[in-house]
C-alpha positions as CSV (number, residue, x, y, z in Angstrom):
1,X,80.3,113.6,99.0
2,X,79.1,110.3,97.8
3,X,80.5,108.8,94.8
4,X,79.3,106.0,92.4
5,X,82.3,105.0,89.6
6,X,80.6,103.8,86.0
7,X,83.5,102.0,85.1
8,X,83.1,97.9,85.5
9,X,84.9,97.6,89.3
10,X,86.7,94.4,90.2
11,X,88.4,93.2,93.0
12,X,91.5,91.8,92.2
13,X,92.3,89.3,89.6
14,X,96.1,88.5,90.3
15,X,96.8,86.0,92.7
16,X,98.6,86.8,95.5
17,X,101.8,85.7,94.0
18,X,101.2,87.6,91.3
19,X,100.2,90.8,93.0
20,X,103.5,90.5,95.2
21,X,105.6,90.4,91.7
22,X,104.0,93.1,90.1
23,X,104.3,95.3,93.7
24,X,108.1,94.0,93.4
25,X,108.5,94.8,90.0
26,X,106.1,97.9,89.5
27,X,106.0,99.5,92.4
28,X,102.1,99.0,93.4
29,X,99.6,96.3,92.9
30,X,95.8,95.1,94.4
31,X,95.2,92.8,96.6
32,X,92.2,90.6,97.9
33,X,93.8,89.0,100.5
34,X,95.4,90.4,103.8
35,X,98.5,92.3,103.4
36,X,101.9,90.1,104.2
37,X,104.2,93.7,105.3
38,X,107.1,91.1,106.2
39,X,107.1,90.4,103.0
40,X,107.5,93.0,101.8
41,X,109.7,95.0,103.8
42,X,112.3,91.7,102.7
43,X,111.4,92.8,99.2
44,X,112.9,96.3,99.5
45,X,116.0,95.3,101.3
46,X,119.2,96.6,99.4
47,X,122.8,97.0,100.8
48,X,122.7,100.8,99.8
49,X,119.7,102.0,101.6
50,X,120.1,103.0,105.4
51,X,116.7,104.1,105.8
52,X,113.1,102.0,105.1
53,X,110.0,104.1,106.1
54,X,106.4,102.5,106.2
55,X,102.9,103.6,106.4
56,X,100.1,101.4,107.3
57,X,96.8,102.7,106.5
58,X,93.7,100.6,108.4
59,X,90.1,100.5,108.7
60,X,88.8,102.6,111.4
61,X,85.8,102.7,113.5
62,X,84.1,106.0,112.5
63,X,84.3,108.1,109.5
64,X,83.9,111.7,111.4
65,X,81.3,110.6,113.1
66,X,79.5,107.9,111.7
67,X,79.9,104.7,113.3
68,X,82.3,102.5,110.4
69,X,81.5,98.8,110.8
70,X,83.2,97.7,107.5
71,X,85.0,98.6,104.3
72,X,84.6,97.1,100.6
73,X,86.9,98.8,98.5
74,X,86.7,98.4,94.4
75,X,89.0,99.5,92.0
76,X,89.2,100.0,88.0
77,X,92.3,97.0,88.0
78,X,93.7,97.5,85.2
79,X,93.8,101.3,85.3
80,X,94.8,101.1,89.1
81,X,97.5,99.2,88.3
82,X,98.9,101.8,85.8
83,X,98.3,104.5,88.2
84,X,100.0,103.1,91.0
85,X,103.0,102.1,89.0
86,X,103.7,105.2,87.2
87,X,103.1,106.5,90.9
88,X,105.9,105.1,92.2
89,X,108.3,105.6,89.4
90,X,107.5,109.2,89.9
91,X,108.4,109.1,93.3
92,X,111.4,107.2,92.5
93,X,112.1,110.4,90.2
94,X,111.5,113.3,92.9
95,X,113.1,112.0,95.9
96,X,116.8,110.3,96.3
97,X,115.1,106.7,97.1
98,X,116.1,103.0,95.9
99,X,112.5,101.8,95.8
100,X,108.9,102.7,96.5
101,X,106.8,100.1,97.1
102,X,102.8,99.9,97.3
103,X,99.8,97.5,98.1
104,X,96.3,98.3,98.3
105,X,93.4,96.0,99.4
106,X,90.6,95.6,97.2
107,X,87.4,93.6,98.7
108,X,85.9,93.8,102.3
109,X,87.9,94.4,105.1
110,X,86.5,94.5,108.6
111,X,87.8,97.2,111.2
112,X,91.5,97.0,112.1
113,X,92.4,95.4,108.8
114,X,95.0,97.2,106.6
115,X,94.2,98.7,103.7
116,X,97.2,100.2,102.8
117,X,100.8,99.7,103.0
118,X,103.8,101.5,101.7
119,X,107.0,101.2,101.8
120,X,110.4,103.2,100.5
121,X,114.2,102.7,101.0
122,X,116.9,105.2,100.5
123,X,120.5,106.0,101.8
124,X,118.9,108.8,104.0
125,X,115.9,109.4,106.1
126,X,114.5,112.5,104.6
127,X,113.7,111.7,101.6
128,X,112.6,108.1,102.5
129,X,109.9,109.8,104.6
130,X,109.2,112.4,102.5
131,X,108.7,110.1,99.4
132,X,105.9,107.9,101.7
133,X,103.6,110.3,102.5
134,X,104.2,112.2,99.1
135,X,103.1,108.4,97.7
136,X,100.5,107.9,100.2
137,X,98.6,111.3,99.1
138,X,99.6,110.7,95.8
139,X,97.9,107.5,95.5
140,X,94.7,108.3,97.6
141,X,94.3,111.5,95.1
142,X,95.2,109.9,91.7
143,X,94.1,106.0,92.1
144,X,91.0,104.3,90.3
145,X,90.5,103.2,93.9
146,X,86.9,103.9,95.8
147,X,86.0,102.5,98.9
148,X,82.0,101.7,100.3
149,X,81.0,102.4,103.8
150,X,79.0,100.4,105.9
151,X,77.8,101.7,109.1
152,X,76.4,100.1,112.6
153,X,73.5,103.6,113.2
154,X,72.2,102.8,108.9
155,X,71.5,99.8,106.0
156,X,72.6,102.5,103.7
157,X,76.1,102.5,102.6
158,X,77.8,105.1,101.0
159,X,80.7,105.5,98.2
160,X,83.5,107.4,98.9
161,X,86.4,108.7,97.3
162,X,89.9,106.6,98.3
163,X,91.0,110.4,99.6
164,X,87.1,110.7,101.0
């Protein structure tokens, strides 16, 4: 299904300290540059939390089988941002976690780049892994988020759904 948003899309206007502050303090932010998961990951440490799980979502080759030679995702920032946040304070809510951390990129990204990270901390396992891919769905069904294909067998590029 191809999919063209109406709303006025953006990349990112945060800088990238900014977007690591609000992911710190909010729980998800946009960003245009590539994804620092160290960073993060030193973020979320807390003397409580025996478990940290993390996804890493990148840019494949194909898109069933179309031949994928690049990505430009576009969000709605400002809404994004409210989703992703509110997001992660749900999660926060449904699962026995310390924090639940998220970064999307916004802008082109080239095959192998990563698009997506999350991250969650909590005194056990099961609900640290249980809360990331609960996020991860979470975020690719309910974030102003779309992403535009480009493929190597076509000029035409399509627009997809983040979940699409």
């Amino acid at each position: 299904m191809s999919y063209r948003p109406t709303a006025t899309l953006t990349t990112a206007t945060l800088s990238e300290a900014q977007a690591y502050d609000t992911a710190t303090k909010q729980g998800f932010a946009l960003l245009a540059s590539p994804i620092d998961d160290h960073r993060l990951k030193t973020a979320l440490h807390h003397d409580t939390c025996g478990a940290l799980v993390t996804f890493e979502g990148w840019v494949r080759n194909h898109n069933n089988t179309r031949p994928v030679k690049a990505l430009h995702y576009h969000a709605y920032e400002q809404l994004a941002l409210a989703q992703g946040a509110q997001l992660a304070a749900a999660a926060k809510q449904q699962f026995a976690i310390v924090h639940a951390l998220a970064v999307h990129r916004v802008g082109e990204l080239a095959i192998g780049d990563m698009a997506i990270w999350i991250g969650i901390t909590a005194a056990h396992r099961q609900p640290a892994f249980a809360a990331c891919e609960w996020l991860l769905n979470a975020i690719k069904a309910d974030v102003a988020i779309w992403k535009q294909e480009f493929y190597h067998d076509s000029d035409a590029a399509l627009w997809l759904s983040n979940n699409g």
